[in-house]
C-alpha positions as a Markdown table, in Angstrom:
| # | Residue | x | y | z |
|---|---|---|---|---|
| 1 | Unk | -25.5 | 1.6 | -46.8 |
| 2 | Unk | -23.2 | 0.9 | -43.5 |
| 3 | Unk | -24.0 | -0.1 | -40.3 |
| 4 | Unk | -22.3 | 2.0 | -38.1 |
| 5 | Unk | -21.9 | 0.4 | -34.3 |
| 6 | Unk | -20.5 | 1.9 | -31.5 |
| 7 | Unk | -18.3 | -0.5 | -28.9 |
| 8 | Unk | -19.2 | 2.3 | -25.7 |
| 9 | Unk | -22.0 | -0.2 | -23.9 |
| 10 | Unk | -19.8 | -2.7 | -24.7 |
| 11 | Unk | -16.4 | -0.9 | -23.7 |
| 12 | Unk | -18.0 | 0.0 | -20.4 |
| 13 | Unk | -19.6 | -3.8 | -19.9 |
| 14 | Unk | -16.1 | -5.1 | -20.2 |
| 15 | Unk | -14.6 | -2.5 | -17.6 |
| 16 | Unk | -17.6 | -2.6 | -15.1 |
| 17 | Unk | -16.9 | -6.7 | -15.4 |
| 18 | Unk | -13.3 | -6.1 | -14.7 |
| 19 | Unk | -13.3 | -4.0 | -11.8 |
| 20 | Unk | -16.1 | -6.1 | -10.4 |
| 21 | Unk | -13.6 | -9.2 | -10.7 |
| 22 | Unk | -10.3 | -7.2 | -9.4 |
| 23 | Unk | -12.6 | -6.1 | -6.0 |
| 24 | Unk | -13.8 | -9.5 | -5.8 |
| 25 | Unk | -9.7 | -10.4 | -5.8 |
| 26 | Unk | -9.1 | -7.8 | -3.2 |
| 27 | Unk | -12.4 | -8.6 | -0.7 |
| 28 | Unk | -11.1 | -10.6 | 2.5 |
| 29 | Unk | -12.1 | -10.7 | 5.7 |
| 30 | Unk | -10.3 | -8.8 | 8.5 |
| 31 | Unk | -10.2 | -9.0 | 11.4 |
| 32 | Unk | -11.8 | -6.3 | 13.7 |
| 33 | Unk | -9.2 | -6.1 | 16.4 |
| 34 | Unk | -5.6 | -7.1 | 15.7 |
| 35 | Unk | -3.0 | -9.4 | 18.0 |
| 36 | Unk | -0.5 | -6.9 | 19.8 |
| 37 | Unk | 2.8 | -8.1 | 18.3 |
| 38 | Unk | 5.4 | -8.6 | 20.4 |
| 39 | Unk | 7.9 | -5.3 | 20.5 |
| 40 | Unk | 11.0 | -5.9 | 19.2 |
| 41 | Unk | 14.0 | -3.1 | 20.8 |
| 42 | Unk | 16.3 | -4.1 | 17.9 |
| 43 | Unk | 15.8 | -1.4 | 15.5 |
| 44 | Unk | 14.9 | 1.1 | 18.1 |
| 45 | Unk | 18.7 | 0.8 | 19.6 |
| 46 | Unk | 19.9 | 0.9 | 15.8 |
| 47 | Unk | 17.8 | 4.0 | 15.3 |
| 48 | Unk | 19.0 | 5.6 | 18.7 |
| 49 | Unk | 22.6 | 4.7 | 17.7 |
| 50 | Unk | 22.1 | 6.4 | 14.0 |
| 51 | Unk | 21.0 | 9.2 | 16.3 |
| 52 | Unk | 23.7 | 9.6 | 18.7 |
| 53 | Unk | 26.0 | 9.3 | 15.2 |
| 54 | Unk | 24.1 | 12.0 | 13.9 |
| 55 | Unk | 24.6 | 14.1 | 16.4 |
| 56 | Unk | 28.2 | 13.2 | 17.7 |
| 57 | Unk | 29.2 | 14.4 | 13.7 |
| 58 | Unk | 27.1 | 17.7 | 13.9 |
| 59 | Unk | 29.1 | 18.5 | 16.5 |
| 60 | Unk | 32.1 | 18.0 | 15.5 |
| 61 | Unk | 31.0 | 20.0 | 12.5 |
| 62 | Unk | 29.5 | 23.0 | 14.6 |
């Protein structure tokens, strides 16, 4: 005579337990309302110069 067991409840323990412990890795507070950050022009002048490329070499091509 064999015993025959199955590992499902124990398959689905293991994994409920699991993705109980990774949310408990990802749960943090945060905060409701977050601090303005100060605007940087940088980048935007870098985009806007990529942009007046852009278009200075489509014309050239049209």
């Amino acid at each position: 005579m064999t015993t025959r067991t199955t590992l499902a409840p124990a398959q689905k323990l293991h994994l409920d337990r699991a993705a109980r412990n990774a949310g408990e890795a990802f749960a943090f507070d945060e905060p409701d309302a977050t601090p303005a950050a100060s605007r940087s022009y940088g980048s935007s002048l870098i985009w806007l110069g990529m942009a007046v490329v852009a278009l200075a070499g489509l014309s050239l091509v049209l």
